[in-house]
C-alpha positions in Angstrom: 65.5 -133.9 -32.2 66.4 -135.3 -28.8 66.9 -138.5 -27.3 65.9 -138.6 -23.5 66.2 -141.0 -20.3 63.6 -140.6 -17.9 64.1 -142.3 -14.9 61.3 -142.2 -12.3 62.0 -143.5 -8.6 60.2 -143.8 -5.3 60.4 -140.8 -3.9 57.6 -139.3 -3.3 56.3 -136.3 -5.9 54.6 -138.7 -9.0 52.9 -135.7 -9.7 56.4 -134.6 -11.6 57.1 -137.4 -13.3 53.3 -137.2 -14.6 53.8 -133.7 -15.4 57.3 -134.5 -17.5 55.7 -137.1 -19.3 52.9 -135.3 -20.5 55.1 -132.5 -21.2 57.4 -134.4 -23.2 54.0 -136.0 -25.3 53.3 -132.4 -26.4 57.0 -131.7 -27.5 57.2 -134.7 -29.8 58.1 -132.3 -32.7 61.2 -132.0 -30.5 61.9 -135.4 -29.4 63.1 -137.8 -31.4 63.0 -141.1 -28.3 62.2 -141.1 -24.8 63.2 -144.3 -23.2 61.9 -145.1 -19.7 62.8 -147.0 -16.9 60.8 -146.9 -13.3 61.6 -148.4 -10.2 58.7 -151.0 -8.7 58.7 -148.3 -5.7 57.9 -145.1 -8.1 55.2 -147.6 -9.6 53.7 -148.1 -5.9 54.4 -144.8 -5.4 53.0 -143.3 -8.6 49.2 -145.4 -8.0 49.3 -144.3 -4.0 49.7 -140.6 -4.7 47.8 -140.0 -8.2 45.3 -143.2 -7.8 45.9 -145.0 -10.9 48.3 -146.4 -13.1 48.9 -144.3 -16.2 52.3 -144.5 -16.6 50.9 -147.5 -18.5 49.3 -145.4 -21.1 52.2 -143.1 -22.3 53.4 -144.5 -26.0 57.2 -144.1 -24.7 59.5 -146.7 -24.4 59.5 -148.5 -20.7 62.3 -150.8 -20.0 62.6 -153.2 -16.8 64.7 -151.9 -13.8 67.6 -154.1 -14.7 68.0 -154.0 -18.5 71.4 -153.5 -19.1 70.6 -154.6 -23.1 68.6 -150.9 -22.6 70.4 -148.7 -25.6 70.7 -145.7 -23.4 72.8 -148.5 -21.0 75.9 -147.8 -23.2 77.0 -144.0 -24.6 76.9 -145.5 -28.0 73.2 -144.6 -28.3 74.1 -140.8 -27.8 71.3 -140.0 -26.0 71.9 -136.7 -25.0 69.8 -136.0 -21.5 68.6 -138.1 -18.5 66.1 -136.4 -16.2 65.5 -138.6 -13.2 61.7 -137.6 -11.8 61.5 -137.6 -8.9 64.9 -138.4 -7.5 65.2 -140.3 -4.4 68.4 -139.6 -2.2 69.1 -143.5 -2.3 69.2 -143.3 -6.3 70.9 -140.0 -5.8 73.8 -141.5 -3.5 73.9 -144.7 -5.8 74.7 -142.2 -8.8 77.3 -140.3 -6.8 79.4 -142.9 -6.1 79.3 -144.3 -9.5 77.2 -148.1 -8.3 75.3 -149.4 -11.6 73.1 -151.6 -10.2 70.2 -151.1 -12.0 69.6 -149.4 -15.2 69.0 -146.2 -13.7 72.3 -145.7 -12.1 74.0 -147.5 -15.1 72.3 -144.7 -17.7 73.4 -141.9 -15.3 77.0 -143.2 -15.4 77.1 -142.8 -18.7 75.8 -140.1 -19.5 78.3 -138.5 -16.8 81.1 -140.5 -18.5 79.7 -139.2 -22.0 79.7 -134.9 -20.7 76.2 -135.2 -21.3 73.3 -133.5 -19.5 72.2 -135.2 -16.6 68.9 -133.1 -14.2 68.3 -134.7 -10.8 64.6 -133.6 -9.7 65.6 -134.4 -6.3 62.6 -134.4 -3.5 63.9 -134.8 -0.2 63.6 -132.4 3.1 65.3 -131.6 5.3 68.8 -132.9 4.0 71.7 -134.3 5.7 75.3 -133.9 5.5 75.3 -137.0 3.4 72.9 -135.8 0.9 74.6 -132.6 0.3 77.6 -133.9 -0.3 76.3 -136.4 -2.8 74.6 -133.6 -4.3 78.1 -131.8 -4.8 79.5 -135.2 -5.6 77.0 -134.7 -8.8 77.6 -131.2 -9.4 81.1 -131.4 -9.6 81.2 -134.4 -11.6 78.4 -132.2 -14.4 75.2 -133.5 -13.2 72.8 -130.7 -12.3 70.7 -131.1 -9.3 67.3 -129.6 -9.2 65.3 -129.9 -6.5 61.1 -129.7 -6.4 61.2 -126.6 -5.3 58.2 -124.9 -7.2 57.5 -121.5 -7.7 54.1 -119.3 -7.1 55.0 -116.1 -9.4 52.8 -117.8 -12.4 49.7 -117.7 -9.6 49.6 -121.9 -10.4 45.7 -123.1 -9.9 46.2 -126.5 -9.5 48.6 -129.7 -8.2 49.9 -130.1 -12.5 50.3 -126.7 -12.4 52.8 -126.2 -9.9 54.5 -129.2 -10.7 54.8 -127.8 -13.9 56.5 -124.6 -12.4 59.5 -126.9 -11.9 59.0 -129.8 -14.6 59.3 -126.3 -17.3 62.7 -125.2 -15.6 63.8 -128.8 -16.4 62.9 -128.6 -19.9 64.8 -125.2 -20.5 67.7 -127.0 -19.1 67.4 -130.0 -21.2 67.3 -127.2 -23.9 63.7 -127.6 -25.1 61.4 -124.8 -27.0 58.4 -124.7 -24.7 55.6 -121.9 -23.8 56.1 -121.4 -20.6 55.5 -118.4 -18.1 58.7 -116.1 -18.2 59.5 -113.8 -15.5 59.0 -109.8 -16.5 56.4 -111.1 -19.3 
């Protein structure tokens, strides 16, 4: 059973975080607490792009932006992944150089600081010089960066589906069970 972070911010591509969180509803036999935290962009971002607000109706934990009483704020909660859906380059550069200034960069510093798993679903093109080397800044200190890059082998029919294409990849990372399309099946 798993503890996970998701972290939503304002970069655009809602339709992932959606996708993760629904995911992550079905896997419940898997999960044992998902604590989340969104910026107020990714909730302006989330109603502009998907045209509601139902991040409010998930049954996960949400905590403010700036919670640093958050469990997941401190490694002593040992949860073991943070996913960060979609990842903005500003929240990516803030985790690079190690600035906690909210809760989402706080969490990400510790689960670096803790060897844990830490995905960043970054959505960004094209990138600078500065955003590459952040990424590597991540990479070398054990965060994995993965960017919304989705794939069309699975023939997806629909926005959720492609997302999904990517969201799935995330979840085999974060070392879930889940029916997903396999390449070669």
């Amino acid at each position: 059973m798993s503890k996970i972070i998701v972290a939503i911010t304002g970069a655009s591509g809602s339709i992932y975080a959606k996708v993760l969180l629904d995911k992550l509803t079905l896997l419940k036999d898997q999960v044992k607490e998902v604590g989340v935290v969104m910026s107020d962009n990714a909730k302006d971002v989330w109603k502009f792009e998907l045209g509601d607000e139902s991040y409010n109706d998930y049954s996960f934990k949400f905590y403010q932006k700036n919670d640093f009483m958050a469990p997941f704020a401190s490694g002593s909660a040992k949860f073991e992944t943070m996913i960060v859906a979609p990842c903005s380059m500003g929240t990516l550069a803030r985790i690079a150089q190690g600035t906690s200034s909210d809760l989402t960069t706080r969490a990400a510093d510790v689960i670096l600081k803790e060897r844990r798993k830490l995905i960043l679903i970054t959505r960004e093109t094209p990138l600078s010089l500065i955003h590459i080397n952040n990424m590597q800044a991540v990479t070398q200190a054990g965060g994995i960066v993965c960017p919304a890059s989705p794939s069309f082998y699975s023939r997806p029919a629909t926005f959720e589906d492609l997302a999904a294409t990517v969201i799935d990849r995330v979840l085999d990372m974060a070392g879930f069970d889940l029916q997903t399309y396999r390449w070669g099946k």
